[in-house]
N, C-alpha and C positions, 0 to 999 in steps of 0.2 A: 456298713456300705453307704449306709444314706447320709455321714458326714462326707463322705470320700465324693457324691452325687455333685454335694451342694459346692464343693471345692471346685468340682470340673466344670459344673457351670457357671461359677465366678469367672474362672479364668479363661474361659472360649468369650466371658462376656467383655472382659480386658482386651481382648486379642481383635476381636470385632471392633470394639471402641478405637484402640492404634489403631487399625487397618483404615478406618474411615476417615480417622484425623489427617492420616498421609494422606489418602487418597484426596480430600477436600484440599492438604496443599499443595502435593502438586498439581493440580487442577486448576488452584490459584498464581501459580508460578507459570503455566502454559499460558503462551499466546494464542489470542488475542486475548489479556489481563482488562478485568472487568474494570469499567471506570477511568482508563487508559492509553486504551488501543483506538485507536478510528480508522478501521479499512475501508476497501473499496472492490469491490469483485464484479467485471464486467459479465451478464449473462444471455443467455436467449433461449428460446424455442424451437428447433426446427421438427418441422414435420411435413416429410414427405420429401418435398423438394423444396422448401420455400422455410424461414425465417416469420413466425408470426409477432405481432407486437407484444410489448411487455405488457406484463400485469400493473393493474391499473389500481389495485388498491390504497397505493399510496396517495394516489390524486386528490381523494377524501379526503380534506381539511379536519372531519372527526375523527380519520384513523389511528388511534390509541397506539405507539408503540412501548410495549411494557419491557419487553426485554433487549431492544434493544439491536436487532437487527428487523433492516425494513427497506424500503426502497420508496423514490418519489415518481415511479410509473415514467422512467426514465433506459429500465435497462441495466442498471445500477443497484447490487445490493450495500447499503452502507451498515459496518459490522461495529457495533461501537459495544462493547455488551455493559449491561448494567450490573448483572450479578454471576452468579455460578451457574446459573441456569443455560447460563448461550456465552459463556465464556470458556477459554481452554480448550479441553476435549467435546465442551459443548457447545461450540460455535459449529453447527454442521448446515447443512442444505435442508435440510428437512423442518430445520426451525423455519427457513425464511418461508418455506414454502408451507407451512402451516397457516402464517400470517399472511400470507397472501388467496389461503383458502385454497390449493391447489394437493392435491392428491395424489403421488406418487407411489408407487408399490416397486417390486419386481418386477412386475407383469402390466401393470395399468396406468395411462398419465389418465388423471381426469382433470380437466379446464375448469375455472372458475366461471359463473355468470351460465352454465351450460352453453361452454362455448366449445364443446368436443369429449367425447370418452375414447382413447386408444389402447387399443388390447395387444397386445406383443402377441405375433401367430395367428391374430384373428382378424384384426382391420387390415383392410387393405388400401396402398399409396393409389394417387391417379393411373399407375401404369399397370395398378394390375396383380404389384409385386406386395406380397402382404410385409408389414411392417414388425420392428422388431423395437425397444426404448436401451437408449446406450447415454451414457454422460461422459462428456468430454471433460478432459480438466488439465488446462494451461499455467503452471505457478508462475510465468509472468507472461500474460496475453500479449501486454506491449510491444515486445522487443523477441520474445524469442522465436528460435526457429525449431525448434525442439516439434515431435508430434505430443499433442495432447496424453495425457493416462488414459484408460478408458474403463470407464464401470460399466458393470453388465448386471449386477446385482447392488444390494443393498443401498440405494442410490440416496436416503436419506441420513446416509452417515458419511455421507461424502464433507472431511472437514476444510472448515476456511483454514489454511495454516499461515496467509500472508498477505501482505497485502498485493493486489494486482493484480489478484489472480483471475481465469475467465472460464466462464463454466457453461458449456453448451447442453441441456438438454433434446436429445433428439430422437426422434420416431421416425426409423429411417429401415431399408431393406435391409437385411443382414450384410450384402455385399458394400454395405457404403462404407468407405472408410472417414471416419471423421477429419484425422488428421491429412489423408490424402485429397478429400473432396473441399479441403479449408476452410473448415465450418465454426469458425472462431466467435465467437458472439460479434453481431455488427455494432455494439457501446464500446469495445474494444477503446475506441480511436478516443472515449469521451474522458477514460481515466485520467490524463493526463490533465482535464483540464482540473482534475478535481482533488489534484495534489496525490498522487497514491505513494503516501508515505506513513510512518508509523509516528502520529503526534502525541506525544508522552505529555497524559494530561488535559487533553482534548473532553470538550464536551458536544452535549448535541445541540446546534440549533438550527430549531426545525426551519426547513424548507431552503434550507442553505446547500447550495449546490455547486458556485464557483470558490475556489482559491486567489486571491489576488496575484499579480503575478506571475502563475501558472504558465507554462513552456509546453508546449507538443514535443511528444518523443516523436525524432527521426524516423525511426523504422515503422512507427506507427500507421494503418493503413486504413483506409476508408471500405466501410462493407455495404453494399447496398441494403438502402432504409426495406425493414419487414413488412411485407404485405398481408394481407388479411390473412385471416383463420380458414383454411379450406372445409366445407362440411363435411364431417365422419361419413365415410360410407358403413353403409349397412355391414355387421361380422356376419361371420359363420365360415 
């Protein structure tokens, strides 16, 4: 029995070894391809009633970006991935928002800088009507008329698949509809300037923000600039 052991765990050890090898290729064969891709994903914040400003960590002239998605506290996540890490199936929201220090669950946004904790069920909006965390998700924010997807869970696997794309995070009453109340990130308007196309071969250089060039899409629309961060009211 004990050569017959040694046999079955050889070959479950074979079978593990293939299974990783595909999986690490096709991972490298998904978009966004590490080294490759340079996206562009318009986002924002809404909470409550109101559109808060972006995260500000990119502003930091020290901020380290190691793998490869990051933003310049513009509104703008740029997805350019360097490795396996935030490339393919792992280019998702939850990378960006790691790097921005911000906190997402099911159930909690918490703000960076202690600029707000939101509990789905427990905070309540100015009117009264306690708040619920939903993500919108536009695969092309510019031009279409489509209603957004909408997550209700798992919000940090929410994947970039393209470029354009526009992602609202929102703490909003359960009755708000994202896609009826047109809650589109207000950067929306700014992709265009910044070429959202797929550059084969692109690299990063930091603090680069225009395209030369670069054309405003028509359909494209102006969203009123975000206003402050309202203060959490008290839960329970």
């Amino acid at each position: 029995m004990f050569p017959v052991a040694l046999v079955l765990v050889a070959l479950l050890g074979l079978v593990l070894i293939f299974y990783a090898r595909n999986e690490n290729q096709a991972s490298a064969a998904t978009a966004p391809i590490a080294n490759q891709d340079h996206w562009h994903a318009a986002y924002g914040v809404y909470i409550c009633d109101n559109f808060i400003p972006a995260f500000t960590h990119g502003t930091d002239p020290n901020a380290a970006d190691p793998l490869g998605i990051h933003s310049h506290g513009d509104g703008v996540i740029h997805i350019h991935p360097f490795s396996s890490t935030t490339s393919g199936k792992n280019a998702t929201l939850g990378k960006y928002l790691d790097w921005e220090g911000v906190k997402l669950t099911n159930d909690e946004l918490v703000l960076p800088n202690n600029a707000g904790t939101y509990k789905s069920g427990e905070t309540a909006c100015p009117d009264g009507k306690k708040g619920t965390l939903k993500v919108g998700v536009w695969e092309n924010v510019q031009t279409t008329t489509d209603s957004p997807k909408i997550f209700v869970t798992d919000f940090d696997n929410v994947h970039f698949d393209k470029d354009g794309m526009g992602i609202t995070i929102a703490f909003v009453p359960s009755d708000v509809d994202l896609g009826g109340a047109n809650l589109r990130p207000p950067t929306a308007a700014n992709l265009a300037a910044l070429g959202a196309t797929t550059v084969p071969g692109a690299t990063t250089v930091p603090g680069a923000t225009t395209v030369p060039g670069a054309t405003t899409v028509p359909e494209a629309t102006t969203v009123p600039e975000a206003t402050t961060v309202p203060t959490p009211p008290s839960t329970g």
